[in-house]
Structures are given as C-alpha cells and as structure tokens.
C-alpha positions as CSV (number, residue, x, y, z in Angstrom):
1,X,104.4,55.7,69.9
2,X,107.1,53.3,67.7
3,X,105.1,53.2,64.3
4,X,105.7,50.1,62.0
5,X,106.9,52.0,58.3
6,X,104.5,51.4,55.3
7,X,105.9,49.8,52.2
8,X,105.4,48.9,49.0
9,X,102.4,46.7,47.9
10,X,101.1,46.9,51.6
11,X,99.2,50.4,51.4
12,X,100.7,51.4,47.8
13,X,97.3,53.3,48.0
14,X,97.8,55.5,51.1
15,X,101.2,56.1,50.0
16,X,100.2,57.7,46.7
17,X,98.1,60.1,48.5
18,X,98.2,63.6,48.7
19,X,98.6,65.3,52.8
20,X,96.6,67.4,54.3
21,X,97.7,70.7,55.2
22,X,98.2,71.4,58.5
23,X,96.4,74.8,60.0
24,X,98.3,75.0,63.2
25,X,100.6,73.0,65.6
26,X,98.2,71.5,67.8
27,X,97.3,67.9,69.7
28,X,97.0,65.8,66.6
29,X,100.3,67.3,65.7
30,X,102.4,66.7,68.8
31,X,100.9,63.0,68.5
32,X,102.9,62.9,65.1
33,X,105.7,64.2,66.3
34,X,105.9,61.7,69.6
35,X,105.5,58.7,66.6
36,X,108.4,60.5,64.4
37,X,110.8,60.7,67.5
38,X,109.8,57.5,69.2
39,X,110.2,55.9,65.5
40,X,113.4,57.8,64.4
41,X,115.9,55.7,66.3
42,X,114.3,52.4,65.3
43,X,115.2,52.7,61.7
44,X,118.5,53.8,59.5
45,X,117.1,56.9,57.6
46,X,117.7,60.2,56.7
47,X,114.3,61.0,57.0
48,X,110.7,59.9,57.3
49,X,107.4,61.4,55.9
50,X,104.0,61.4,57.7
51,X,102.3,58.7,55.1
52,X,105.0,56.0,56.0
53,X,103.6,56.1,59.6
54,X,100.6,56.1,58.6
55,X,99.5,59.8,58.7
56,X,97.8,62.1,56.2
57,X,99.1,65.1,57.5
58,X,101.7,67.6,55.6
59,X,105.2,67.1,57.8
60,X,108.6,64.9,58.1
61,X,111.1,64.3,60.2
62,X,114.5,64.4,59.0
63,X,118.2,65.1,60.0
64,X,120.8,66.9,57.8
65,X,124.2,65.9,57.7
66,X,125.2,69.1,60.2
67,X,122.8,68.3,62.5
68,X,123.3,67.0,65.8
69,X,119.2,66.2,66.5
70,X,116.4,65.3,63.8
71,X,114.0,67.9,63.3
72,X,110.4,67.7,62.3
73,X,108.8,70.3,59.6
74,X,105.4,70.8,58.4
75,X,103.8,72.3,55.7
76,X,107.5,72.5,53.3
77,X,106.8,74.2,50.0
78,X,109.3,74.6,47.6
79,X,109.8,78.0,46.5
80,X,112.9,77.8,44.5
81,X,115.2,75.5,43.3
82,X,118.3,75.7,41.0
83,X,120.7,73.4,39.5
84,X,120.7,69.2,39.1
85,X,122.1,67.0,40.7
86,X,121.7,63.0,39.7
87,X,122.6,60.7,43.0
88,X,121.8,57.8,44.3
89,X,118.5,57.6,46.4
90,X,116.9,54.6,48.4
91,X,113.9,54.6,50.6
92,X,112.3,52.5,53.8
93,X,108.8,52.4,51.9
94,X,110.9,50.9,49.0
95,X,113.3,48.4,50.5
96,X,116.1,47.0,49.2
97,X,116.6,48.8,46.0
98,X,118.4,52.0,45.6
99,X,118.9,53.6,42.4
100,X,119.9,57.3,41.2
101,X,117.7,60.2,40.6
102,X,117.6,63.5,39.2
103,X,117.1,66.3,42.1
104,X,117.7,70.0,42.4
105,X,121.1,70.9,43.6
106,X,119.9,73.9,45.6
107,X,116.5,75.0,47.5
108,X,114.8,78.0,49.1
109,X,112.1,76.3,51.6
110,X,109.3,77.3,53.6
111,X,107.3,75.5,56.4
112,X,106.5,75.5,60.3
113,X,109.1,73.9,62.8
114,X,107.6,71.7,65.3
115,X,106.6,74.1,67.7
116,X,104.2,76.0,64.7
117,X,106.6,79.1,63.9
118,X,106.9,79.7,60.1
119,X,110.4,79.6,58.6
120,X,112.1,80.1,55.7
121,X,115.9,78.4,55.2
122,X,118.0,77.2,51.9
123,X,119.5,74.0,51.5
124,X,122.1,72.3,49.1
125,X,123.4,69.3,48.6
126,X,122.6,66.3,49.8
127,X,120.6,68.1,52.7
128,X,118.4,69.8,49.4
129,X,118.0,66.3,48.1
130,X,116.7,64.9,51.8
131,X,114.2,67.6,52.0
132,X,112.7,67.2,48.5
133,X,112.5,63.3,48.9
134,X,110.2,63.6,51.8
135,X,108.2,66.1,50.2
136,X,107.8,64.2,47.3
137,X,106.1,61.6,50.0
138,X,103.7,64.1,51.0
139,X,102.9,64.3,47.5
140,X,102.5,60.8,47.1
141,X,105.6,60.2,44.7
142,X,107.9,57.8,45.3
143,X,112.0,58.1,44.9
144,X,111.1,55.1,41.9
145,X,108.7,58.0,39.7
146,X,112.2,59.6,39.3
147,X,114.3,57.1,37.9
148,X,115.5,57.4,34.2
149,X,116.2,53.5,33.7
150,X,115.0,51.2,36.6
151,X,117.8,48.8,35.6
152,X,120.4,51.0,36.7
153,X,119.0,50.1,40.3
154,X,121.3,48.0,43.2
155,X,121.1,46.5,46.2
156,X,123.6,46.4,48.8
157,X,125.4,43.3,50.0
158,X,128.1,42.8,52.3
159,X,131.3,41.1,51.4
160,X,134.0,40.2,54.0
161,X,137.2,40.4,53.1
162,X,139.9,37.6,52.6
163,X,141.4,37.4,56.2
164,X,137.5,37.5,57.6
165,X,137.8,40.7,59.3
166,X,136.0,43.8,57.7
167,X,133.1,43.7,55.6
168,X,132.4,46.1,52.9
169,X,129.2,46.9,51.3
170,X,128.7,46.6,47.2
171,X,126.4,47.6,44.8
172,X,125.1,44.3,43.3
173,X,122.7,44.9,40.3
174,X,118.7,44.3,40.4
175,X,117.4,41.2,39.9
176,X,114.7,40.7,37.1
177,X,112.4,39.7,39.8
178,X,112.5,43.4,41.7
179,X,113.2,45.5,38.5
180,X,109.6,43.5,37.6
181,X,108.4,44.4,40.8
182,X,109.4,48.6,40.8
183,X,108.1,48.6,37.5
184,X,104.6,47.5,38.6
185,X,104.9,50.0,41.1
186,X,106.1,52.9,40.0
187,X,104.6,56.1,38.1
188,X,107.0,57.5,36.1
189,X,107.3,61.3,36.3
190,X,107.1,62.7,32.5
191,X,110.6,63.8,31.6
192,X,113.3,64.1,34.1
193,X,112.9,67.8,34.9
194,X,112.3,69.1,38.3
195,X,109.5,71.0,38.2
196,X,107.9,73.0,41.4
C-alpha cells in the first residue's frame, strides 16, 4: 500500500531509531516491499529506507543510476569502504534543504535481495553514496549528522528564462529560519570521518 514519507519534527523520534534485523524474508517482509513499490513511483528519490514508511525493519529500496527497476535490500552491512567523496545530498525526510556531505567513494556490501538470498556486491560512486544514505536511516542518522557547516545548505528554485520558455533550477542559499530549524534537529556525527 502507497505509504505517506515521515519527516522531520513529525516522528523525529522513530526516525532516530535503530531497525531491527530481519531473520528471514517472510510475510511481514513482502508487506514492506508491496509499500516500497507501491510508494516508489509516488515520490522523486533515489532511494527510501524502511523508518520513512513507517517500518522498523532493516531494508531499503533504491535504484542505482544503471538500473532499469528499483531494487529492495535487507540487512546491508558495510564491510569495507575506501576513499571520500564530499557531494551534495538531500532527503524526503528532510525537505527542502540539500547540502554536501562527506561519504566513502567505494563500498563492499552485504545483505539479502528481496526474495531472502544473501549477496555480496561493490559499489562506487554515486551508487556507494545511495546505498550508505539509506543505511544511515536504518541507523537512525540523518544526511544533516554529516554536514561540516549547515550554512553551506540550498534549496532549489526554479528560474525561467528571459523569453519564458525553459526553466532552470538554482541553488539559492538557506534561510536563517531552516538553517535554525536543521540545527535543532540534527546530531552531529563527531569529526567528518567515515567510520564502519
């Protein structure tokens, strides 16, 4: 079923939760993943964790830039992770407000697809940087944790050009009002490092 996505302040708490671990793929599972897919196409995302749909169960959907179909994973443990990479990052739970973070440029990941079979793939990129947001959900940490100066944080308006045909999208910077409100959200991560 079409789940509503949880954002910040309604349910900060559930969304600073840790997930359960799944033991195996059974009915309670296949409901998630019915929500995920009946969800997906009703929001622009690269990806979205169990707790914004109101789950408490280890596993994401998400959809890689090479891939044709989302996929859902459970269980995703980092086991390596090489090399940083600061981008830009945004979230659904977190509208509005984009801003970059520090991420590891390559990862060696485990987990179960969505039919229960254990896998073990590496990412890089901006796929690795995907897959490491939406486990930071899982471990109730938000993209905002990672940011080195909340006031180098955007949103995104759209600008039409002089003749009134195309519109472009630009970065315009943070008000005081929503750097105020990250800040009274957020928990900052000590350091920048990427530690798994």
């Amino acid at each position: 079923m079409k789940q509503r996505i949880w954002m910040l302040p309604d349910r900060s708490d559930f969304l600073r939760q840790r997930t359960r671990k799944i033991k195996a793929v059974g009915s309670q599972e296949e409901r998630l993943q019915r929500d995920f897919l009946d969800t997906w196409d009703t929001v622009a995302a690269h990806g979205i964790a169990a707790p914004q749909i109101g789950w408490s169960l280890r596993g994401f959907i998400w959809k890689g830039e090479e891939m044709s179909e989302p996929e859902v994973i459970f269980n995703p443990k980092v086991l390596r992770a090489r090399g940083e990479l600061k981008d830009y990052d945004g979230c659904l739970s977190v509208p509005g407000y984009y801003c970059s973070t520090r991420r590891a440029e390559w990862i060696e990941l485990t987990g179960l697809t969505a039919a229960g079979k254990p896998f073990r793939r590496k990412y890089e990129g901006f796929d690795a940087r995907i897959l490491q947001h939406e486990i930071d959900h899982l471990d109730g940490v938000l993209f905002i944790d990672r940011i080195d100066d909340v006031r180098e944080g955007y949103t995104l308006d759209e600008v039409s050009s002089e003749d009134g045909g195309d519109t472009t999208l630009v970065h315009v910077p943070a008000s005081d009002e929503l750097i105020a409100f990250i800040e009274r959200f957020r928990r900052p991560l000590p350091g920048h490092a990427i530690v798994w």
